[in-house]
C-alpha positions in Angstrom: 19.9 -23.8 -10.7 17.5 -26.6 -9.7 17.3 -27.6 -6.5 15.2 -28.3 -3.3 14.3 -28.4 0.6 12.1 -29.5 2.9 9.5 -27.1 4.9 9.8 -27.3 8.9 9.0 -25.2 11.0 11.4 -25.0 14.3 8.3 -25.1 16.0 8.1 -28.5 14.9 11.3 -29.9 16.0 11.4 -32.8 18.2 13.2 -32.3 21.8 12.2 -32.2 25.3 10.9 -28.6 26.6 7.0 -28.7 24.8 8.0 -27.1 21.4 11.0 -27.2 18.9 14.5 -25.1 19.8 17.2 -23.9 18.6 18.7 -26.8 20.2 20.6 -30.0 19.4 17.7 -31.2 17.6 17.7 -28.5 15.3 21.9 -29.6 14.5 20.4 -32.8 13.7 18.0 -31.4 11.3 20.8 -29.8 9.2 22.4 -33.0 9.1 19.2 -34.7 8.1 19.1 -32.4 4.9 22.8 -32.5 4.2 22.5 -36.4 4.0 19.3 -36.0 2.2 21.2 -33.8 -0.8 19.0 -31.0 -0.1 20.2 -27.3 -0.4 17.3 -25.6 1.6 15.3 -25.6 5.3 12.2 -23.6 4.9 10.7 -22.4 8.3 7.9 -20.1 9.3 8.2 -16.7 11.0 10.3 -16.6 13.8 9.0 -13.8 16.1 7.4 -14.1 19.3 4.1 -15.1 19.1 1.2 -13.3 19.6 -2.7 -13.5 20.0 -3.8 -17.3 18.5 0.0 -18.3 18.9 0.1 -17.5 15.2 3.6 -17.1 13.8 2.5 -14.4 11.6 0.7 -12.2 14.6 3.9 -11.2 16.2 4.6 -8.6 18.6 7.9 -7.1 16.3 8.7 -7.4 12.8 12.6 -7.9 14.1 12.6 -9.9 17.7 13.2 -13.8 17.8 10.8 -15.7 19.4 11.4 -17.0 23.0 10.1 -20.3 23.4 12.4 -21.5 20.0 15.5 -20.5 23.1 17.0 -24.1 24.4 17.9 -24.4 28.0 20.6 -26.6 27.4 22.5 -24.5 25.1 22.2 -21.8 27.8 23.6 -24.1 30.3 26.7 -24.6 28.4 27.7 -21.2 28.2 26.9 -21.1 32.1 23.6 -18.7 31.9 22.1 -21.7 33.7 23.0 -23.8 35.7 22.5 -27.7 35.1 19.7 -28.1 37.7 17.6 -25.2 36.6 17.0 -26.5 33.6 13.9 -28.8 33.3 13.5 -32.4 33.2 12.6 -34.0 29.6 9.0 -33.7 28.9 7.7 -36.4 26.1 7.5 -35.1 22.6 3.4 -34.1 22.1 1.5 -31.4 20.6 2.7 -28.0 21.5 0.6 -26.6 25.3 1.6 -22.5 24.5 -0.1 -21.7 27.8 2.5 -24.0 29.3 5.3 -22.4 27.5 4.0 -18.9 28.5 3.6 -19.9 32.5 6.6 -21.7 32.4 9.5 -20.2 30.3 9.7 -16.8 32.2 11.0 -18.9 35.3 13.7 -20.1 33.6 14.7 -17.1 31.1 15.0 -15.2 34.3 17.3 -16.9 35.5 19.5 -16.9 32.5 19.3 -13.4 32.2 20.1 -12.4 35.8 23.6 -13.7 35.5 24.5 -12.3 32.1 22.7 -8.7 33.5 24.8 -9.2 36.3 28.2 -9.0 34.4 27.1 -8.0 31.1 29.7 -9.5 28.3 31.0 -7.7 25.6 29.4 -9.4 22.5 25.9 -8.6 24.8 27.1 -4.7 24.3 28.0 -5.2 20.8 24.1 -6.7 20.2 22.2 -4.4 22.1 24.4 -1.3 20.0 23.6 -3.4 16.6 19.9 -4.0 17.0 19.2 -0.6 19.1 16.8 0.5 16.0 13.9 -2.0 17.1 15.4 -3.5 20.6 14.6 -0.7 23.1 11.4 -0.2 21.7 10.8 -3.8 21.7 11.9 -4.3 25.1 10.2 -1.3 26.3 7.0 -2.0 24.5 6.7 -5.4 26.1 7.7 -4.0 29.3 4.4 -2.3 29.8 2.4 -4.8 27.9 3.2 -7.0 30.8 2.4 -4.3 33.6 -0.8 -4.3 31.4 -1.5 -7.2 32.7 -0.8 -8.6 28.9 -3.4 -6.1 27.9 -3.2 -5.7 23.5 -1.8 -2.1 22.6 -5.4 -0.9 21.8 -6.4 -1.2 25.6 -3.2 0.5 27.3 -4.1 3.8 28.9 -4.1 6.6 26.1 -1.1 8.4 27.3 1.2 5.3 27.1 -0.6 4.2 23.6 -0.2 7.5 21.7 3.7 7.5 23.7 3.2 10.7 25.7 6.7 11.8 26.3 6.8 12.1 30.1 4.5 8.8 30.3 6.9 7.3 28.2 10.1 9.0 29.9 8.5 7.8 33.4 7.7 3.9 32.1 11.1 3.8 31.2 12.8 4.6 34.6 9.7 2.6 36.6 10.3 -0.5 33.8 14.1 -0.6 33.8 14.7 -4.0 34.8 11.9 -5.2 32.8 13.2 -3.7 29.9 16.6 -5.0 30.8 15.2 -8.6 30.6 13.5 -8.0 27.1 16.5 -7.3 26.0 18.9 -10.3 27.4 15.9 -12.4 26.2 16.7 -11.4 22.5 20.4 -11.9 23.1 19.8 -14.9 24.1 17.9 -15.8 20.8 19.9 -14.5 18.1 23.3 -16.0 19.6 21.9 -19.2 19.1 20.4 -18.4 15.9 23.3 -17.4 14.6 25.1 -20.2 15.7 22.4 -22.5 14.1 22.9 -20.5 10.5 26.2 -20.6 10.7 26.2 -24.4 11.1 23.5 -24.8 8.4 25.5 -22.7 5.8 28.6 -24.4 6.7 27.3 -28.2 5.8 25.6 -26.7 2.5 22.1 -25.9 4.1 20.5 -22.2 3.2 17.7 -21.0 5.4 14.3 -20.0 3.9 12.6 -17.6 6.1 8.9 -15.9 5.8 7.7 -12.9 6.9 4.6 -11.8 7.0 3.5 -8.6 4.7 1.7 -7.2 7.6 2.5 -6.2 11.3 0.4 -7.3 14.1 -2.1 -4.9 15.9 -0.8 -5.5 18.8 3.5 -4.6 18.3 6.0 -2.4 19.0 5.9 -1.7 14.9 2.2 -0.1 15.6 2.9 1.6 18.9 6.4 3.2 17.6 5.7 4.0 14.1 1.9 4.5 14.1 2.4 7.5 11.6 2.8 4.6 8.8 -0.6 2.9 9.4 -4.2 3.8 8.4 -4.5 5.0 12.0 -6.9 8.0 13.7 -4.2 9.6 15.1 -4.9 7.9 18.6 -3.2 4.6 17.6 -6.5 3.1 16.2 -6.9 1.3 13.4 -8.9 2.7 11.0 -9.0 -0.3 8.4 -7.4 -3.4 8.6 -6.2 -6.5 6.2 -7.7 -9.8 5.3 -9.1 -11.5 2.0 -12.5 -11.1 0.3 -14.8 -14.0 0.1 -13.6 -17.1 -2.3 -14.3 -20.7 -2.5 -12.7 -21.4 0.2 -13.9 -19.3 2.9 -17.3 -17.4 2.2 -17.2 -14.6 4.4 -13.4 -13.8 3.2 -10.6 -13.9 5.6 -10.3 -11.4 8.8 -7.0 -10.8 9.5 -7.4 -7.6 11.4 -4.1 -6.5 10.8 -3.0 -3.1 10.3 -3.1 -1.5 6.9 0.3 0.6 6.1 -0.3 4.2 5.1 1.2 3.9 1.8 1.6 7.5 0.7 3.8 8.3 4.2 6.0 5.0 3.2 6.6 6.7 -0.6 7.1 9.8 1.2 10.4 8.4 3.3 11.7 6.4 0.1 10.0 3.1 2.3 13.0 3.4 4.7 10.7 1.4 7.2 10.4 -1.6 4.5 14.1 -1.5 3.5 15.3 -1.5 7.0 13.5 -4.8 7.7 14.3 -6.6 5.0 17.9 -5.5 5.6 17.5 -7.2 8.9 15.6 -10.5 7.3 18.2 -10.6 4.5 20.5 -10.5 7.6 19.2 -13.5 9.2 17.8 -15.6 6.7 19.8 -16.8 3.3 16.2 -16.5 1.3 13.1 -14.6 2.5 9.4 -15.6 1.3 7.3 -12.3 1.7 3.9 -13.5 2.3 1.1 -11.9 0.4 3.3 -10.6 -2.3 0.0 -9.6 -4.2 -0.7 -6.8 -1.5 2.3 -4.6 -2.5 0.1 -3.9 -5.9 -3.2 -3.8 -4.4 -4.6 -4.5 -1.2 -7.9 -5.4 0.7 -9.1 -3.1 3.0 -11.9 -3.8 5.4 -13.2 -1.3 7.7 -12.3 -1.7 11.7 -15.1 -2.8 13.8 -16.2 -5.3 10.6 -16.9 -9.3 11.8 -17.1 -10.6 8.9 -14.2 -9.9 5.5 -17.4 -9.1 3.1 -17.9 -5.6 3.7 -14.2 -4.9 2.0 -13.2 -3.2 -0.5 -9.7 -3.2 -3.0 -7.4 -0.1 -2.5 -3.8 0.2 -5.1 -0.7 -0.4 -3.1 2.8 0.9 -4.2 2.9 -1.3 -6.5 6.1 -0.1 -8.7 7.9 2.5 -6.4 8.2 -0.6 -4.0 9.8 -2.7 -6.3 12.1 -0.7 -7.1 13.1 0.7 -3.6 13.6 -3.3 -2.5 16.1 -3.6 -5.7 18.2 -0.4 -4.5 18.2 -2.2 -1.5 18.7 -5.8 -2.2 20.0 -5.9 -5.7 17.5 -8.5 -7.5 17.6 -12.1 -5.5 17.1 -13.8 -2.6 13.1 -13.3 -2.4 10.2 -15.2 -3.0 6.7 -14.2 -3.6 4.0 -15.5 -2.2 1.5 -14.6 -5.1 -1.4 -17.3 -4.1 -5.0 -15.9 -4.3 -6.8 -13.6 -6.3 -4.4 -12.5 -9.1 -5.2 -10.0 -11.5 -2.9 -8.6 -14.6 -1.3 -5.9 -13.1 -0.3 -8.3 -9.6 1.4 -10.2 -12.4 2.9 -7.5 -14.2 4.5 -6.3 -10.8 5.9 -10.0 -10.1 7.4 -9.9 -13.4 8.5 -6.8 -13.0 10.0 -7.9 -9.2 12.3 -10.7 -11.1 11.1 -12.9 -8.1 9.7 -16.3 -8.0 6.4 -17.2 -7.8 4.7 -20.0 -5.7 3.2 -23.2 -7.3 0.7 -25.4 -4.7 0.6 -29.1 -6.8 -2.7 -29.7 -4.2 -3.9 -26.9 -6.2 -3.6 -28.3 -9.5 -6.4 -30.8 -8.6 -8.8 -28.8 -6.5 -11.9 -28.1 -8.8 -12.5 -25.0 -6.2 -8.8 -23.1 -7.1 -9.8 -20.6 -9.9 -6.3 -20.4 -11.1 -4.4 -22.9 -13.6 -1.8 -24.1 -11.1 -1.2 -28.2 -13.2 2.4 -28.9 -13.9 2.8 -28.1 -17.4 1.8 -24.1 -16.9 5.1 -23.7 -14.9 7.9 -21.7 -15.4 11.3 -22.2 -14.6 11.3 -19.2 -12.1 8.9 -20.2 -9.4 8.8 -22.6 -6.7 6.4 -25.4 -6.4 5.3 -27.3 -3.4 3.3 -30.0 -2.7 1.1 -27.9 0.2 2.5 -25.2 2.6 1.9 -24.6 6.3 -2.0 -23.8 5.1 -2.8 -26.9 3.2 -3.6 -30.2 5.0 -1.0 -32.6 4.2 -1.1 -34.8 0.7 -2.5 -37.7 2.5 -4.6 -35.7 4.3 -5.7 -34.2 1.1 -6.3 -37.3 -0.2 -9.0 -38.0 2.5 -10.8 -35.2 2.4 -10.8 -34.0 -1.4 -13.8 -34.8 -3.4 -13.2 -38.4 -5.1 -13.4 -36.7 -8.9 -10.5 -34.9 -7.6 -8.6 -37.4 -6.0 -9.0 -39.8 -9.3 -8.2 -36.8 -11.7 -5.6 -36.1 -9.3 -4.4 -40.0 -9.9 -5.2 -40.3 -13.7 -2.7 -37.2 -14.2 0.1 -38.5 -11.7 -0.7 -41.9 -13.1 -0.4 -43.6 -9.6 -3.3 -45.4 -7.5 -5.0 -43.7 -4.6 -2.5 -45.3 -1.8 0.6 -44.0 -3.8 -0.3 -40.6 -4.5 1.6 -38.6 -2.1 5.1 -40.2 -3.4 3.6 -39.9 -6.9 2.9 -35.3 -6.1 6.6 -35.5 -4.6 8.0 -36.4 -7.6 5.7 -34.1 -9.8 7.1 -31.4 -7.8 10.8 -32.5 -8.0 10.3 -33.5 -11.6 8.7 -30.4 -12.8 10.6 -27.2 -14.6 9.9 -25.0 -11.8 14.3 -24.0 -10.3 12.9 -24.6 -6.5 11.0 -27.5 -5.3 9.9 -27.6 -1.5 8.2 -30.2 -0.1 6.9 -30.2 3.7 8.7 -33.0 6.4 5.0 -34.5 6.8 5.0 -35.3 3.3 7.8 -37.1 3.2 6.5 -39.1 6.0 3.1 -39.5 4.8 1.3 -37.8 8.0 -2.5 -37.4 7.4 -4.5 -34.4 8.4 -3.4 -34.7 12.1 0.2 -33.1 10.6 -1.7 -30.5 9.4 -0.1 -27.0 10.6 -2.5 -24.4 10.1 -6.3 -24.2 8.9 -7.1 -21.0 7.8 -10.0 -18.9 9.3 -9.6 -21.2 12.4 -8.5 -20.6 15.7 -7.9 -23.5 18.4 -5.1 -26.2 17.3 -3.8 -24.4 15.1 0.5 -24.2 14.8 1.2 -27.4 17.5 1.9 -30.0 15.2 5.3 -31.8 16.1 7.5 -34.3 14.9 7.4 -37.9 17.0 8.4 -39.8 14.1 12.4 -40.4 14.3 13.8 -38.9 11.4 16.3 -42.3 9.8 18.9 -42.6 7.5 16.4 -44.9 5.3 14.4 -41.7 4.8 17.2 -39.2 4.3 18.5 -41.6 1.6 15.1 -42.3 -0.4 15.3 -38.6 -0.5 18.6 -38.0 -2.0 18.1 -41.0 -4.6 14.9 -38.8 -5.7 16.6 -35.6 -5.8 20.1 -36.6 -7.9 17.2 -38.8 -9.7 15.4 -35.4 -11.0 18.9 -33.6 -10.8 18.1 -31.6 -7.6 21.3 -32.3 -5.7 23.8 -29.8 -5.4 26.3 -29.1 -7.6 29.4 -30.9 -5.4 26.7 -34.0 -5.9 
């Protein structure tokens, strides 16, 4: 079925507390697509945010983040009262060290009351999600006595969870724990209010996880035995991407490595409990670095640059076939950008899931890989950029000019139109999905701009400060019944 959406991330939203919510502004969103005839709302990870602020360094594979909480909503069901929460701040670029001073405060609050008289659903949560929540809760319980410290600093009895250090944190840590946990509560209700909504005016959520865990999470610290640790909880290798066009010392990301061989060994219950739980919360889920299931790079710990890496095989196979005992045969997409090789495309055949198409891509002399219009298949799903392109105009700015007039003698458009004239290469195109990002729409330049990879410093604070109309939302929906994108009730 053809169809589309529009990429935002929640961070992104408008409102007034510094950063986007799960608030009235995100209800407002939903209605924005609905009148815009689209069928999807892709978003980034939705965990709490770790070191760099980065969506995809998160401190559990399962937890909701935070910050995305909205006072007001908590206010209405009476976890706060209305003069606890804050006074509007102006829509700007998103100040995390505000949000981390700050939110506590007000979170404490909130969950005072409901630990105070704990309700029934909170009960029915905690009993649900008690395979990741205590050791969430428990883990950022001592992180914080820590002083915050990452998991590779804590004292080696609670790193390597010595059972009586463990057994004593818990008792010393119980109200911190406690908080953790009403925190997360606190989350997922108004998640799954926001879903609901979204499903119920046609809307399906797109969510992304990322393909590895942070090195500093409660997935490490509780499960260590599936890494490529030393036995002591450090990293022996860890993940990033060798050198290309784009970056020439390869990309760093320092995450852990899984231990394949141990995940084979337990049938990958691990992997197939958490994308039960993404499949759970999400409608679709976009696995980043899809290409790392087959093969992997592996870069010794202790490296500073990504050059010194080498490729290792991944489970290739094995894992496909545990996710489809699992999940039947839908509701993924692959995130199969980078180096590709025949047998990363034998496994995404194999897989049955779509692909991803970047149209920027098609026009950028430095991307290896054939990626114009006319090389794509029905099952895949093309955007204009994602969260780690600048945006078209942007693009436009800073590509080479032979790209940008190549770019323009394909699309057969003039420089100032070429972002409208990608948008509708991307809805016109055979590909079943078509996602274009909210500050393409709007024409942003590079200050839109979500993430630059390799970089660190204003990195994941865009916002939106331009009022989303009704003049917008229809120019869309005329495009999308124009390339027969609307849904079907359209």
């Amino acid at each position: 079925m053809r169809a589309s959406g529009i990429l935002m991330p929640v961070f992104s939203l408008p409102g007034p507390f510094g950063i986007g919510t799960l608030g009235q502004e995100a209800f407002a969103f939903v209605d924005f697509l609905a009148r815009a005839k689209q069928t999807y709302w892709q978003i980034l990870p939705i965990g709490p945010t770790g070191y760099g602020d980065s969506p995809y360094q998160s401190f559990s594979a399962f937890a909701g983040n935070p910050y995305f909480i909205d006072f007001r909503a908590l206010a209405d069901e009476g976890w706060l009262l209305p003069g606890e929460v804050p006074a509007a701040a102006p829509v700007g670029s998103i100040d995390y060290g505000a949000l981390y001073n700050q939110r506590p405060v007000i979170l404490q609050k909130a969950a005072a009351r409901l630990l105070a008289a704990p309700t029934a659903a909170y009960a029915e949560f905690c009993t649900a999600q008690d395979f990741w929540l205590d050791d969430y809760a428990l883990f950022m319980a001592i992180k914080a006595q820590q002083g915050q410290a990452g998991l590779a600093d804590w004292p080696d009895a609670l790193r390597t969870r010595d059972p009586s250090a463990l057994a004593a944190a818990r008792v010393r840590l119980a109200d911190a724990v406690d908080y953790y946990k009403a925190v997360q509560f606190f989350f997922f209700t108004q998640w799954n209010a926001l879903k609901a909504y979204a499903n119920g005016k046609g809307i399906l959520l797109v969510g992304d996880i990322p393909i590895y865990v942070s090195p500093d999470s409660s997935d490490l610290w509780t499960r260590p035995e599936l890494f490529q640790t030393d036995g002591q909880v450090h990293l022996t290798h860890v993940a990033g991407c060798p050198p290309d066009a784009f970056a020439a010392d390869g990309q760093l990301w320092g995450n852990p490595l899984y231990d394949w061989p141990r995940h084979e060994a337990e049938h990958f219950a691990w992997w197939k409990r958490r994308m039960k739980h993404a499949t759970s919360i999400y409608d679709v889920v976009r696995i980043d670095h899809f290409r790392g299931f087959e093969s992997y790079y592996s870069i010794p710990a202790g490296n500073t640059t990504a050059a010194g890496g080498h490729w290792e095989k991944g489970p290739d196979q094995a894992f496909i076939d545990a996710m489809h005992e699992t999940l039947g045969q839908g509701g993924i997409i692959a995130e199969d950008l980078g180096y590709l090789t025949p047998e990363v495309k034998t496994m995404l055949a194999a897989s049955g899931y779509p692909g991803m198409k970047i149209m920027q891509f098609a026009f950028d002399r430095r991307e290896p890989g054939n990626y114009l219009p006319y090389t794509y298949t029905k099952n895949s799903v093309v955007y204009t950029g994602t969260h780690d392109n600048v945006t078209t105009e942007g693009w436009k700015e800073s590509a080479s000019p032979e790209d940008v007039h190549y770019a323009c003698r394909y699309l057969r458009c003039e420089p100032d139109d070429l972002t409208e004239a990608m948008i509708a290469a991307c809805l016109s195109c055979v590909s079943d999905m078509a996602i274009v990002p909210m500050a393409d729409w709007l024409h942003l330049g590079a200050e839109a701009r979500i993430n630059t990879p390799s970089t660190q410093g204003a990195n994941w604070q865009w916002r939106l400060a331009t009022p989303l109309t009704g003049l917008l939302a229809d120019h869309i929906a005329d495009l999308t019944v124009l390339y027969d994108r609307a849904p079907a009730a359209e």
